[in-house]
KETI-245294 format. One record per residue (C-alpha): x, z, y. Coordinates in steps of 0.05 Angstrom, whole numbers, plus 5000, padded with zeros to 4 digits. Each point is the difference from the previous one (the first is absolute). Example, Ala and Ser with C-alpha at 12.3 -4.5 7.8 and 13.67 -1.06 7.14 Angstrom:
REM KETI-245294
524651564910 502749875069 
END
This chain:
REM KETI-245294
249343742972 493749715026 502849575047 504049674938 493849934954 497649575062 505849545000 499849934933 493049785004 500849615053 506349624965 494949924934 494749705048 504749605030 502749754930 492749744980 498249675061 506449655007 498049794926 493749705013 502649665062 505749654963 494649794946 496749325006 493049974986 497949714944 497649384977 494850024945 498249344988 495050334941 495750584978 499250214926 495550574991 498650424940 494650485000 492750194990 493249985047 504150285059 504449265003 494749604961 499049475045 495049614950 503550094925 494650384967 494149615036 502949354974 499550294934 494050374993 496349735058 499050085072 500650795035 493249765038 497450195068 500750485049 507649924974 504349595047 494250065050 505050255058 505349464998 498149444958 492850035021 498449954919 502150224936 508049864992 503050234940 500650735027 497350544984 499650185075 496549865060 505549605028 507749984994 504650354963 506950355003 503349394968 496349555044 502450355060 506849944968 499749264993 498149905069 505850465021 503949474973 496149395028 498449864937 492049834969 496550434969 502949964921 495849694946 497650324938 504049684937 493549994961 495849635052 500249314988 496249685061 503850025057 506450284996 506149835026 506050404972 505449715053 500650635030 498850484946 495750244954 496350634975 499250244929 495750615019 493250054973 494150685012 501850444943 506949864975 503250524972 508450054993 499450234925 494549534953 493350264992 496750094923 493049785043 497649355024 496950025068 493350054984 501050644964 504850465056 499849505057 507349874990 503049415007 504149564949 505449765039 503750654996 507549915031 503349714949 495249454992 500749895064 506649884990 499549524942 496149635059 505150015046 505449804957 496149424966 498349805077 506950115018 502649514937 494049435011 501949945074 507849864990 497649524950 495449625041 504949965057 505249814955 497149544956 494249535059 500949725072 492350145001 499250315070 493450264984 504550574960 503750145059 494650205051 497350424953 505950434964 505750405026 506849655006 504150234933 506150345055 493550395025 498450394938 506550415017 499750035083 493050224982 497050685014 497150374938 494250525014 497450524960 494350505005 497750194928 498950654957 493650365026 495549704946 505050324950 498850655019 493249925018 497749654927 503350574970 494850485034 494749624986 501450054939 499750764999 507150184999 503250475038 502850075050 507350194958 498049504953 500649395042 505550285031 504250014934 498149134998 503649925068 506949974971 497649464953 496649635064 505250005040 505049784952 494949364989 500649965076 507850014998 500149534948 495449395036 504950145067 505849894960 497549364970 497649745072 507750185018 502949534938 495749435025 503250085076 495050375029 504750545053 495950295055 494850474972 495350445041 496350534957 493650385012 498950774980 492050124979 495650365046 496550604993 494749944947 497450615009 496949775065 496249324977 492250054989 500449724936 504250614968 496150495046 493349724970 501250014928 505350474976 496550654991 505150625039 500350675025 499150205069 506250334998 503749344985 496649645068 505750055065 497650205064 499749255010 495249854946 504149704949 502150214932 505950395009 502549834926 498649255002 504749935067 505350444955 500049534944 501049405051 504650335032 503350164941 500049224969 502749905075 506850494982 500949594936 498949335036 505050215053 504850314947 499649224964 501049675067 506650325016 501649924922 498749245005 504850005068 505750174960 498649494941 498349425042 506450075058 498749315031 491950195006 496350255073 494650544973 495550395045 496350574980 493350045040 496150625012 492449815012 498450574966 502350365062 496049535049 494450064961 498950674992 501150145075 496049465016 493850294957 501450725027 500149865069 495849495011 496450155064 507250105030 501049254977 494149775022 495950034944 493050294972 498250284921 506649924975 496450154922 495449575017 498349344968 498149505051 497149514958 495850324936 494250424979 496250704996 503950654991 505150385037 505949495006 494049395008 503049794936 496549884933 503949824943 494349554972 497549685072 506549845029 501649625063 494449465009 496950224942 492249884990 494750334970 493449694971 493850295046 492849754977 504049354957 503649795065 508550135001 500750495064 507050125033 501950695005 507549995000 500049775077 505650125041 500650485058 499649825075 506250045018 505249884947 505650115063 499350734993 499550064925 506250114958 496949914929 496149354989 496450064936 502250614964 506449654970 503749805051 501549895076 496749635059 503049595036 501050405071 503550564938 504349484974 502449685066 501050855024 503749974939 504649385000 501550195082 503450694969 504149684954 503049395029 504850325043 503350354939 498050695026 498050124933 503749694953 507550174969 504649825020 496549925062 499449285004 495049635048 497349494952 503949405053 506550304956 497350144936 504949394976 505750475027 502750584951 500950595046 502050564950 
END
């Protein structure tokens, strides 16, 4: 009996790798990513102003759009590809959409907010605005390649064939869940709105499929329950803290939203036959890279690198770079750490650098993903 489980799994093994092998890599000539502040690559800073220093202080040696001390996972994505880093829609001064572009801005949310972003922090540009963007970009560019032999228009947009050949990212829906908490909900109550998000989410991929877009490769949410900024203002029991730190129920409810997510992503396989969809677990990476971070190489995995006071060295009012007014003169506070290497949270909200690189080298190889699809084949339907 043993000996024929073994051929059997040797046979499946086979089966997959003699998949992959017969499966050219693909060519994506583009990048179109949806998402919030873990893919905004300059969207909200071009519309609200600047995410000022220490952010970008790694990579870009200055502030860049991101709300990060360097690069992100979708920039490590795009240079996967050999392709530049992608433009925010909204930023007006120089972009260059040939290869791309991204819709994600800091705060988006998949379902609309009743709050502008001064009052909850949320952003505006939930998903589906972001898709009225896209498709409005999407329309303008076939008709300026259609209708002008200008070639100014074609160093800076996409060829029209590319919009389909394209690769379309998402990593979107833990602002949902966590705007819900903020606003004193609980825990069952937000979970009862993820049905309703997740059918908003269904519906924008659906509407990116009717305008050609085929190749789709999706991102679960992390675990909430692990960020500083939960950890510092939502008011728990010590009996709902992990051994890890985190709050146990928060990581539930994300991993719950991640069942529905996954439960919409096979869904969508089935009503869109001709599409390529991967189903990516970061949440996953993530958490193991927060719970054994000295193993990976890493120090204070709760942590903020880059904030002020308190247990996480995050303050919800002094944020990263934030100053303070000491005898009439503005005093920096929010300084960054040492050695942002070694730190896995940047400023509270969201990852460093050295955590999103950790990240994006866990992922690309499809290890984590279903099917599991090395993002080289994510053009390929495998299931």
């Amino acid at each position: 009996m043993e000996l024929i489980k073994v051929v059997i799994m040797l046979l499946l093994l086979n089966q997959v790798v003699h998949a992959r092998v017969n499966k050219h890599p693909c060519h994506f000539p583009a990048i179109f990513n949806f998402g919030d502040s873990n893919s905004d690559t300059g969207g909200l800073s071009a519309a609200f102003g600047q995410a000022g220093p220490p952010h970008g202080e790694s990579f870009f040696h200055g502030p860049a759009g991101r709300y990060c001390d360097g690069r992100l996972v979708i920039d490590f994505i795009a240079q996967s590809f050999g392709l530049p880093y992608l433009s925010a829609f909204l930023d007006a001064l120089g972009s260059n959409f040939t290869h791309g572009a991204n819709f994600a801005t800091a705060g988006s949310t998949i379902r609309p907010q009743n709050t502008t972003l001064a009052q909850s922090g949320f952003s505006p540009f939930s998903l589906n605005v972001q898709w009225y963007q896209f498709n409005d970009f999407h329309r303008r560019v076939r008709n300026f390649l259609t209708e002008t032999d200008d070639p100014v228009y074609k160093k800076l947009m996409p060829k029209i064939k590319d919009c389909s050949r394209a690769l379309y990212t998402f990593d979107i829906g833990q602002n949902d869940l966590v705007a819900g908490l903020f606003l004193n909900l609980t825990v069952d109550e937000v979970r009862a709105s993820v049905p309703d998000i997740i059918g908003q989410f269904k519906t924008v991929i659906k509407d990116i499929h009717d305008q050609g877009g085929r190749s789709f490769w999706i991102h679960n949410t992390g675990p909430i329950g692990c960020l500083p900024y939960v950890l510092d203002r939502q008011l728990v029991t010590a009996g709902q803290m992990d051994r890890f730190g985190c709050i146990g129920p928060f990581n539930d409810l994300a991993q719950f939203f991640n069942h529905r997510l996954k439960q919409a992503v096979d869904q969508l396989r089935e009503e869109l036959p001709n599409a390529a969809i991967t189903y990516v677990d970061v949440y996953t990476v993530k958490h193991s890279l927060i719970t054994k971070a000295t193993r990976n190489g890493f120090e204070h995995p709760l942590r903020s690198c880059c904030g002020h006071g308190g247990k996480y060295n995050y303050n919800m009012h002094v944020g990263c770079g934030g100053k303070v007014k000491i005898n009439g003169k503005d005093i920096v506070v929010g300084k960054a750490c040492e050695d942002p290497t070694v730190a896995i949270i940047w400023d509270g909200v969201h990852f460093t650098q050295a955590a999103n690189k950790w990240i994006f080298d866990h992922i690309v190889n499809g290890s984590f993903s279903d099917p599991p699809t090395p993002i080289s084949l994510a053009c390929h339907r495998q299931y």
